[in-house]
LOZAVEX-429690 format. One line per field, with one value per residue: residue in one letter; z, x, y of N, C-alpha, C, O in turn. Coordinates in Angstrom, 2 decimals, decimal comma. Layout:
N
res c(A ...)
n.c3 c(Z ...)
n.c1 c(X ...)
n.c2 c(Y ...)
ca.c3 c(Z ...)
ca.c1 c(X ...)
ca.c2 c(Y ...)
c.c3 c(Z ...)
c.c1 c(X ...)
c.c2 c(Y ...)
o.c3 c(Z ...)
o.c1 c(X ...)
o.c2 c(Y ...)
END
This chain:
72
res c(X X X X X X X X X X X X X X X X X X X X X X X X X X X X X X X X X X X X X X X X X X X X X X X X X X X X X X X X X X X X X X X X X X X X X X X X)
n.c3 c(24,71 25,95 26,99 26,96 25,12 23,04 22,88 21,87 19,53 18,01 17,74 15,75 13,05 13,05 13,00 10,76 6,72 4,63 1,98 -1,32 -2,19 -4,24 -3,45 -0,96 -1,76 -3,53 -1,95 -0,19 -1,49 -2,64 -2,96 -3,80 -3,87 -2,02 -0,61 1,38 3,17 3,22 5,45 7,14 6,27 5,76 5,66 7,59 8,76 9,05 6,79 7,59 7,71 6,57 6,21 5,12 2,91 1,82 1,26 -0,34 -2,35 -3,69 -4,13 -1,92 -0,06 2,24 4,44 6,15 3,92 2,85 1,49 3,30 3,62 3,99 5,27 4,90)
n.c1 c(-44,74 -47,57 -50,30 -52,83 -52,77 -52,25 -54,27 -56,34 -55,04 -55,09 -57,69 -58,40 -57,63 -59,30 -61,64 -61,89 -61,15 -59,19 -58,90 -58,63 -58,00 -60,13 -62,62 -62,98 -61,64 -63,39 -64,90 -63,49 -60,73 -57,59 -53,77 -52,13 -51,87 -50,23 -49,80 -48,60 -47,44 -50,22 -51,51 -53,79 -55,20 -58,73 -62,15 -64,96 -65,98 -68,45 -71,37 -73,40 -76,20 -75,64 -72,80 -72,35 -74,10 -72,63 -70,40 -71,11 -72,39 -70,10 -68,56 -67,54 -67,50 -69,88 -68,50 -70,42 -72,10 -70,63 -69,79 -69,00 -66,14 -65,27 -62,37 -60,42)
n.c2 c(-1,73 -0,53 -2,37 -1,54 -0,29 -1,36 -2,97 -1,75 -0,51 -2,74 -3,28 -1,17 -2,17 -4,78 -4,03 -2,77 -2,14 -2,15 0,28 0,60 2,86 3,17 3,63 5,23 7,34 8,44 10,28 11,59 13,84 12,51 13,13 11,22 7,71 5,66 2,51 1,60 4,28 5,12 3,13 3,58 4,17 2,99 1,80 1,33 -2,14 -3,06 -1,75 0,70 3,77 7,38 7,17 4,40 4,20 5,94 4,85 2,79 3,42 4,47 1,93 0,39 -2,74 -4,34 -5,93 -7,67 -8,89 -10,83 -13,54 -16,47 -18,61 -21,67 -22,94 -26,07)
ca.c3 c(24,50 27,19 26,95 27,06 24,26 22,23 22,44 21,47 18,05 17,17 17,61 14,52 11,56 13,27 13,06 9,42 5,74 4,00 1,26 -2,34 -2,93 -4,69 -2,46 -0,01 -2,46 -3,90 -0,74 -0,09 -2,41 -1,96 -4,09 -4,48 -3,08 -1,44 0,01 2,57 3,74 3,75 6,37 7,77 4,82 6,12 6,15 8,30 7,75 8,23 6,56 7,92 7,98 5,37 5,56 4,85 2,11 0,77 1,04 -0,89 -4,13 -4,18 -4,45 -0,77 0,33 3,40 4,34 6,61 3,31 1,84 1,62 4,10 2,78 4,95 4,84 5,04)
ca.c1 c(-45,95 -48,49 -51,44 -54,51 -52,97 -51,74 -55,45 -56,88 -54,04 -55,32 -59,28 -58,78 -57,51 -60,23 -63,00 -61,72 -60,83 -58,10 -59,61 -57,44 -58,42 -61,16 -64,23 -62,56 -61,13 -65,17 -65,60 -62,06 -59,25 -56,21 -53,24 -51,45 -51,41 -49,10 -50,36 -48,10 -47,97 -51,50 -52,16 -54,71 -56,83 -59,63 -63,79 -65,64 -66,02 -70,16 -72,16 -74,56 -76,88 -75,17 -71,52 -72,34 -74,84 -72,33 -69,23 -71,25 -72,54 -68,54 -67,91 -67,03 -68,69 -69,75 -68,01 -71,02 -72,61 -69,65 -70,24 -68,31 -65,21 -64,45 -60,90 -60,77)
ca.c2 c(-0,97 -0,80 -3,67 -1,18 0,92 -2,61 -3,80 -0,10 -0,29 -4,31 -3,33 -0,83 -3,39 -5,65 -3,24 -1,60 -3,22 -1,54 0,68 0,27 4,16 3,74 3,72 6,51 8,99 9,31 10,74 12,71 13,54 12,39 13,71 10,15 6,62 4,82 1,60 1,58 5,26 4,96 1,90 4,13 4,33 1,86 2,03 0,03 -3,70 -3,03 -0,10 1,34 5,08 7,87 6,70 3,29 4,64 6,70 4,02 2,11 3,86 4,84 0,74 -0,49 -3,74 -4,81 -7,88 -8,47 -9,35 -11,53 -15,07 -17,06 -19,33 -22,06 -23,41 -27,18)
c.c3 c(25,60 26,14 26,64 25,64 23,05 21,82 21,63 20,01 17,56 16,90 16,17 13,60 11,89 13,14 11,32 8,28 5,16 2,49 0,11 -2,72 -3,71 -4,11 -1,67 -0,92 -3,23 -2,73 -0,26 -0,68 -1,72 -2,90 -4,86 -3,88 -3,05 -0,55 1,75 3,54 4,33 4,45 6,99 6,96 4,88 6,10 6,79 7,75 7,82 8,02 7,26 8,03 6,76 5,18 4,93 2,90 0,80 -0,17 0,08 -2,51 -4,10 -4,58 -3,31 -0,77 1,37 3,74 5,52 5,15 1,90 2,56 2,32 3,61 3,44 4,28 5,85 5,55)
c.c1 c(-46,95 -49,66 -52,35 -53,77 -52,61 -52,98 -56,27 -56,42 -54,71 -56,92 -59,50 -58,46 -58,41 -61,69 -62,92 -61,32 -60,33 -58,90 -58,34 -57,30 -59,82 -62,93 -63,82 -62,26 -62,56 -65,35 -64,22 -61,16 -58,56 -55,26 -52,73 -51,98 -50,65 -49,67 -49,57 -47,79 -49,40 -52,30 -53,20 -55,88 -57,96 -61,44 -64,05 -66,17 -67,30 -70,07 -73,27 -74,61 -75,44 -74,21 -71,69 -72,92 -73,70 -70,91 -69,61 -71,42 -70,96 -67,79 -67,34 -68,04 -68,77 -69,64 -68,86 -72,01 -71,99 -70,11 -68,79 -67,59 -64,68 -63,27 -60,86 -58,88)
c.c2 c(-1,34 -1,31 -2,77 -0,31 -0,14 -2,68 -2,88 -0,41 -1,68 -3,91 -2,40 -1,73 -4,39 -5,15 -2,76 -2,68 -1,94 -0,96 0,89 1,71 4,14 4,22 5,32 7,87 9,12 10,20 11,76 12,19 13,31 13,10 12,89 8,90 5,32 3,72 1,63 2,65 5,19 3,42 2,61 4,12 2,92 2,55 0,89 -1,66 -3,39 -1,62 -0,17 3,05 5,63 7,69 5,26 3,35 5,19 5,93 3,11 2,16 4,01 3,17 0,02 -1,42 -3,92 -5,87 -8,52 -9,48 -10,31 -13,01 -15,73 -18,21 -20,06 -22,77 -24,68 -27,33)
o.c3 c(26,03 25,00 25,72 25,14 21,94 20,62 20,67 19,20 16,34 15,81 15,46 13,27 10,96 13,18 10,74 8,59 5,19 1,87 0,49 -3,60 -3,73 -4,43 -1,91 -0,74 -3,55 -2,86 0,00 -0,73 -0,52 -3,74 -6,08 -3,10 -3,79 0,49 2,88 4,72 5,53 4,06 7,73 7,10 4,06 6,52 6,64 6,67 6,68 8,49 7,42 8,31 6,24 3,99 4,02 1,95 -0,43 -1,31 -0,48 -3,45 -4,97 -5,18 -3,57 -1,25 1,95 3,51 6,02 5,39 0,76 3,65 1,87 3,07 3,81 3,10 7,06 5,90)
o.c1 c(-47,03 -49,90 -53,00 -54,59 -52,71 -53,19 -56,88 -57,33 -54,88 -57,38 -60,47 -59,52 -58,50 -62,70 -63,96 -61,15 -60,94 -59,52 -57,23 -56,46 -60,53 -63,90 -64,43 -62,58 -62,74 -66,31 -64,54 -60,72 -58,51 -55,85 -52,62 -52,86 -50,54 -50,11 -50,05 -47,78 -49,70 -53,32 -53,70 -57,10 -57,92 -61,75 -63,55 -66,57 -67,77 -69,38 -73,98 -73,61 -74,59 -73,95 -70,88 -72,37 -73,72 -70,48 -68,69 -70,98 -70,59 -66,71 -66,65 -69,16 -67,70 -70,43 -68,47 -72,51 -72,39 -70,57 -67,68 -68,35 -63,56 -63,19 -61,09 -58,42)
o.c2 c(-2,49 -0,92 -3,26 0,46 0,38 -2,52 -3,35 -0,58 -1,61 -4,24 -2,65 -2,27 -5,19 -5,86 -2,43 -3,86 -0,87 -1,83 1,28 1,92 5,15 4,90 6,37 9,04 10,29 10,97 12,92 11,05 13,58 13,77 13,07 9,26 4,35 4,21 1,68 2,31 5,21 2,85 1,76 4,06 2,00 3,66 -0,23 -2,09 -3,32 -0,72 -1,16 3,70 4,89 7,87 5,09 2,79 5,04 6,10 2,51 1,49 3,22 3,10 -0,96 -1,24 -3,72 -6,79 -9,57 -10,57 -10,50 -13,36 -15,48 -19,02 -19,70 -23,11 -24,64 -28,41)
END
């Protein structure tokens, strides 16, 4: 796989948090889900402005506002 299109494919699961269905399908149906079909199914790790707004009343969190867990 070429390097610039490797680093491009790693920056989304680093930018996104895997959505279980319930936050995303408030916002678009789906018909089923399949965890693993759906590896795409991600919202942003921060919210912000009306998606953030809207990801949120639906139940996403923003894991800028998760409490930090260090591992000893």
């Amino acid at each position: 796989m070429d390097p610039q299109i490797k680093a491009l494919d790693d920056r989304f699961p680093a930018a996104t948090v895997f959505d279980d269905g319930v936050s995303l399908s408030q916002i678009h149906r789906i018909s089923g889900f399949d965890r693993i079909d759906m590896w795409w199914w991600r919202h942003p790790r921060l919210l912000f402005d009306d998606l953030g707004r809207s990801l949120r009343l639906a139940g996403a969190t923003d894991w800028s506002s998760r409490p930090t867990v260090a591992i000893a």
